[in-house]
N, C-alpha and C positions, 0 to 999 in steps of 0.2 A: 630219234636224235641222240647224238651223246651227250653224256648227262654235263651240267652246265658247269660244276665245279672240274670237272676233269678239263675243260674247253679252259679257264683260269688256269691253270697249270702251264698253257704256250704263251700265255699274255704276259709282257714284259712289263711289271709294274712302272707306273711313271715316278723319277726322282730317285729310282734305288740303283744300287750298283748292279752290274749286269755282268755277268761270266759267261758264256760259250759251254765250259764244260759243264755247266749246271743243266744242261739240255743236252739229253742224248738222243742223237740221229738216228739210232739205232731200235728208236720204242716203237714198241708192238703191241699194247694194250695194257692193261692193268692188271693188278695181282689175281682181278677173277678170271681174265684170260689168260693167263701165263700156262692153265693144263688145258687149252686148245693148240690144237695141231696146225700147221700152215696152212693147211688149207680152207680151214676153220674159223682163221683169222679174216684169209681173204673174201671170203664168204658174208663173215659178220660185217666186215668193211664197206664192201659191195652193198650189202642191204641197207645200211648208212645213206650211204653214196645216193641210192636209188630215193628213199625217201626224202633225201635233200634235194635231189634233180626236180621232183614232183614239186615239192614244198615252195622252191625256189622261183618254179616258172610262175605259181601263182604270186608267189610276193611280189615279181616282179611286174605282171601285171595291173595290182594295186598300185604300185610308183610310178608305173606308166600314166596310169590314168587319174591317180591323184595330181600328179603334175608339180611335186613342191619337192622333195628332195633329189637329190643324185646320191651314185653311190662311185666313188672312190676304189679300185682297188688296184693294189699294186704289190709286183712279185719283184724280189730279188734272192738271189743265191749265185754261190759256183757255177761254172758252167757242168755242163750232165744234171744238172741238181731233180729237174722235170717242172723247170718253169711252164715251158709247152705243154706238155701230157695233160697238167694238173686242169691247165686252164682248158684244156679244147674238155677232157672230160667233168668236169665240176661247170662249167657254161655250157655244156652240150643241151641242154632244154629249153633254154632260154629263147626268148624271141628275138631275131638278129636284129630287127629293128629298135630295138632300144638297149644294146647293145655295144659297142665301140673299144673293138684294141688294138692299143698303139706297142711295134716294137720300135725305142727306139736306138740309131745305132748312132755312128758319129757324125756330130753337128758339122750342117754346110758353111761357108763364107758368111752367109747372111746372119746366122745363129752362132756364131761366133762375133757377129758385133753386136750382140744381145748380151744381157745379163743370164746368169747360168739359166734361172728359171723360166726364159720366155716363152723357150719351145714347148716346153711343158705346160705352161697355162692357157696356150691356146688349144691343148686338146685336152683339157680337163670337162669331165659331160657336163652336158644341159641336164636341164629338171625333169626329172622322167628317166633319166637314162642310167645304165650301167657304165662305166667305164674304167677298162683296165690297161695301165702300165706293165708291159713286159719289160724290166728292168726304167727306171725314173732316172729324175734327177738326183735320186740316192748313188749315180754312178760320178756325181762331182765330188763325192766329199768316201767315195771306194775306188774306183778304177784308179779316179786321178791322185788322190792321195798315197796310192802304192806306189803311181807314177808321176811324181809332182812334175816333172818336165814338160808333161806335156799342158800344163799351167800356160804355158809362153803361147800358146797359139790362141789364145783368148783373150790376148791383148789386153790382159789390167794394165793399172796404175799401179806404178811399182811399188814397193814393199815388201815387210817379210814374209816368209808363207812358213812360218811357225805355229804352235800352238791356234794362238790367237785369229789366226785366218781361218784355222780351221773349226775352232769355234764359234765366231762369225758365220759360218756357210750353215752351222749348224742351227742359229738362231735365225737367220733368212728362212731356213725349210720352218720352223717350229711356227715364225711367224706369216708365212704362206701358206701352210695347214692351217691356221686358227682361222686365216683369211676367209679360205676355201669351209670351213664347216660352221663360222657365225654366218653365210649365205648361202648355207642349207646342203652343202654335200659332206655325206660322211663318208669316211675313210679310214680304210685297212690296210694293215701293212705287214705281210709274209715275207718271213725269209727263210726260206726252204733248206735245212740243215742237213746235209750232207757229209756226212765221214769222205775224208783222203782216199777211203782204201775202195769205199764205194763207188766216189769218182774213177777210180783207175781200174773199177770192175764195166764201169760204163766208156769209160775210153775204148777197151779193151773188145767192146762187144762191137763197136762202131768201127773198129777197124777189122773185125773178123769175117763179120758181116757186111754183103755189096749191098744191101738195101740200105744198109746205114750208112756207109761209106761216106755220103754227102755232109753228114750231121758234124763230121771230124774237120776240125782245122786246129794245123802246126802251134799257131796263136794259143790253142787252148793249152797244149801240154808246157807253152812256154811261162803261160799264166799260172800254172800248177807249181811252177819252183817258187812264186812269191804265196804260197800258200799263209805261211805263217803271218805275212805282212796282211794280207785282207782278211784274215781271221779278225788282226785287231782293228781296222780299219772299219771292219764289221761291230764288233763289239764298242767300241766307241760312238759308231752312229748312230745304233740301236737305243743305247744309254740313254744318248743327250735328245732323240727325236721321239722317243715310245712318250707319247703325252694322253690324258684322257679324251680327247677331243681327235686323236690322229695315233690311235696305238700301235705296233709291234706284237706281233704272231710270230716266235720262234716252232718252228715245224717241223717236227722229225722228217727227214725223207729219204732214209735209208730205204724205204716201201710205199712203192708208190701208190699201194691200196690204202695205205695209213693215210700218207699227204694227202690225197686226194677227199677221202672221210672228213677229215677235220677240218680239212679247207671250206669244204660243200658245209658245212654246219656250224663254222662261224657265220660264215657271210649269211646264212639263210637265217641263224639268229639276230642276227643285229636289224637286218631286215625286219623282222616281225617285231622288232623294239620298237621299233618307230609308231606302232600302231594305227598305222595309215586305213581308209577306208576308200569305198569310191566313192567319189562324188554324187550328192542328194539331188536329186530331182526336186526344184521346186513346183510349186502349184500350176503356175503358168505352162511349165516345158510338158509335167503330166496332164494336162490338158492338149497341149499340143501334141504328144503321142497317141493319148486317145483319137483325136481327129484325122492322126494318120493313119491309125488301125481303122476307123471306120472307112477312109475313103479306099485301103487298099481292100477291103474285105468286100467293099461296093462292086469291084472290078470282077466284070464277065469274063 
């Protein structure tokens, strides 16, 4: 596993000011890897990766079978960022049955006469379960705030939508996190940091290539001119939402052997924090199994 202080390094303390550029997209290891070659890197990552894959399925069998926490997780980034990639390969061990991801895109009539969070609390996991957010309700207070316009089709009550609204949305989420983990789910929150020029390296591959070709829509390059506005939109949310109880994971993801590594070895740590066990067999049930091995061992 990565050692535990470096994994503090992506955590977004709770209460401090919070800058974007104090996180580079672009990390690739530490000063002891810095004289490894790329492929050296991808290699050690991979090894990471694998041991988290392993580490992970068991955890998650104990939360299976313990049956008292959930877990929380949830991505957001740029588009190209490798919200997909990270999640199909850091959950690829896992058992699909306790398991559950939701992507969600834009709310129907009915969730538009909901409050922001509703859609999202009905698919927040049960006890036992994994559950991960492909982009959250972190897209009310990012998408729409670069886009305040489209505010009007959710039907508030009128008012400003200055500062103050926007710090309102922010204490709703902080107070529906505390919700959600005083009743036993924890929660993580990745945002997958991507450089400009790396997005435009990943546009670029998607339109060159026909296997990709699907992945590209017009929307996204139109999204890339308000670059600068969901940087702070980002940085702002991050701030006022990274809390002890529901933190923020700023994540390199210039490399998606990197993102992928760090991602797979928080969540497998936080997991083993909880120090979950299986459940004990009382006297009763170990007599009842005995009686069952006798009578199946009796069979001709």
């Amino acid at each position: 596993m990565i050692e535990a202080n470096l994994i503090k390094h992506f955590r977004v303390a709770p209460g401090k000011k919070f800058k974007l550029k104090d996180y580079d997209p672009d990390w690739a290891g530490t000063e002891a890897l810095e004289d490894l070659k790329k492929g050296q890197l991808k290699k050690a990552a991979a090894k990471f990766l694998a041991e988290d894959i392993e580490a992970l399925y068991e955890a998650q069998q104990v939360l299976w079978a313990s049956d008292q926490y959930s877990l929380l997780l949830i991505f957001q980034a740029m588009d190209a960022a490798g919200k997909d990639s990270t999640i199909k390969h850091v959950m690829s061990g896992v058992n699909p049955q306790g398991c559950q991801v939701f992507s969600f895109k834009q709310p129907s009539n009915e969730e538009l006469d909901h409050n922001f969070l509703w859609r999202y609390a009905k698919r927040t996991p049960e006890r036992g379960r994994i559950g991960i957010f492909n982009r959250s309700y972190y897209e009310e207070v990012l998408v729409v705030r670069v886009h305040p316009e489209w505010l009007d089709k959710q039907r508030l009550p009128p008012g400003k939508r200055g500062k103050s609204f926007w710090k309102q949305r922010y204490e709703d989420i902080n107070n529906f996190e505390l919700h959600l983990a005083n009743s036993g789910t924890k929660i993580l929150k990745f945002f997958l940091n991507v450089s400009k020029q790396e997005q435009k390296k990943r546009f670029l591959e998607r339109l060159d290539r026909p296997d990709k070709n699907w992945k590209f829509s017009p929307a996204d390059l139109t999204e890339r001119r308000y670059w600068d506005d969901y940087m702070q939109a980002f940085e702002d949310a991050i701030e006022a939402t990274s809390t002890e109880y529901a933190p923020w994971h700023v994540i390199p993801a210039d490399h998606k052997w990197v993102t992928r590594a760090i991602v797979a070895d928080i969540i497998t740590a936080t997991l083993k924090s909880l120090d979950l066990k299986y459940p004990e067999v009382s006297a009763e049930q170990q007599q009842a199994l005995a009686e069952a091995r006798q009578q199946l061992m009796a069979e001709k």
